[in-house]
Phi, psi and omega in degrees: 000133189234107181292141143329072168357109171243051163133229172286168164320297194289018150264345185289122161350274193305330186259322195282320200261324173248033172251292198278311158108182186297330164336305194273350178303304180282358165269009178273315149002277182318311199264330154315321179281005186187337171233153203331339168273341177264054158272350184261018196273139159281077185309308164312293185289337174287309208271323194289351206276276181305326160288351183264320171322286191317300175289352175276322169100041163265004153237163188215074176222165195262109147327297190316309181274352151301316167283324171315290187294316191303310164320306202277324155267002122349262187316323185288322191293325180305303177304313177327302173300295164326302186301320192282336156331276171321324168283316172289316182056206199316319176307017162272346170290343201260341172315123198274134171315155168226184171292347187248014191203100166265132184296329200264005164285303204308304182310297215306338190282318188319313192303297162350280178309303162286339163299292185272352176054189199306337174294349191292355160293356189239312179278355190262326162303346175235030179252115167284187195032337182302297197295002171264337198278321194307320209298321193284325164324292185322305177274335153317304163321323187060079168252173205284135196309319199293313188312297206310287224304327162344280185295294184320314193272333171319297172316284183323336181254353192278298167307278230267311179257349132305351174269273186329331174289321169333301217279322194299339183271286208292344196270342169317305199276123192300334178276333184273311177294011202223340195236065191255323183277003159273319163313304172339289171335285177335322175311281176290359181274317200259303189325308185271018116008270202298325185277319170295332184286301207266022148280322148290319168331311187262354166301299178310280186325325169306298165311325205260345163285334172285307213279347198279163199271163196268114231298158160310340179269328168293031201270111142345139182291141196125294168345072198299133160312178176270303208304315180286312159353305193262353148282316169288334166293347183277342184269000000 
């Protein structure tokens, strides 16, 4: 099967999966979920990839256990993050960008995080770069463990075997097999759905923060009012 280049080779499904084999699926798995360097992994598109293999039998492993283990790396890389959350703690905020680490994926998972709380461990597997970041936020956050692991597996089975049963159902169909690599596309477009919204979202605000007038308490002391303004202009 020959995939639509989405950026370098060694990013393409399809090129990943029949260099490395379910081995490297789950070491893609792993390191997307949690740690600070897998945020650029194709994740969506790798699991929907290997469920459509499977069931074409161009992977030649039983889908039940193809999904089992992609969960079970799913769930480790979040416990990983977490843990590396919790040790590190706040100094990850305080960490200077690098070419693999921007301080500003951290803001976004927090904001994330804090917005949506422990499900944001379940809606954050189908955000890319959120979802490497959330699980390390929890721990940073020190949220309560029993919770964490809860949200965790849930998310991991929602995520890991569901886009792959996706890809193993949908692969069935002579139009998605015949058309994959327009799926692929398709993929990655609605993954970045969510980064795109809430990337004008916080542009609108910014804007709607620049524009508005400057609250009274932030007036410097001193300052005349309009009101004392226009009076004084009367005498």
């Amino acid at each position: 099967m020959n995939t639509l280049a989405l950026g370098p080779q060694w990013l393409d499904p399809d090129y990943l999966i029949a260099t490395f084999g379910l081995i490297g699926v789950l070491v893609i798995v792993f390191a997307e979920s949690g740690l600070l360097i897998g945020f650029f992994l194709p994740g969506d598109s790798l699991l929907f990839t290997t469920g459509l293999l499977v069931t074409t039998n161009k992977l030649d492993k039983p889908l039940w256990a193809v999904c089992s283990l992609i969960v079970l790396a799913a769930v480790l890389g979040d416990q990983a993050g977490y843990l590396f959350g919790r040790k590190v703690g706040p100094s990850l905020f305080k960490r200077p960008d690098s070419r693999l680490f921007k301080q500003e994926n951290v803001e976004k998972a927090h904001e994330f995080f804090e917005k949506h709380g422990p499900k944001s461990l379940i809606l954050a597997r189908f955000v890319p770069i959120v979802r490497t970041f959330t699980p390390i936020i929890a721990g940073v956050s020190r949220m309560n463990y029993r919770s964490f692991i809860t949200f965790n597996v849930i998310g991991g089975a929602l995520w890991g075997a569901g886009v792959t049963l996706l890809g193993a159902s949908l692969g069935k169909v002579e139009f998605v097999h015949k058309h994959i690599e327009l799926i692929l596309v398709a993929i990655v477009l609605i993954s970045v759905v969510p980064i795109a919204i809430e990337y004008f979202r916080a542009r609108g605000k910014s804007k709607k923060a620049q524009s508005a007038p400057p609250h009274p308490a932030d007036r410097p002391q001193g300052a005349p009012t309009d009101a004392r303004r226009g009076r004084h202009a009367k005498r």
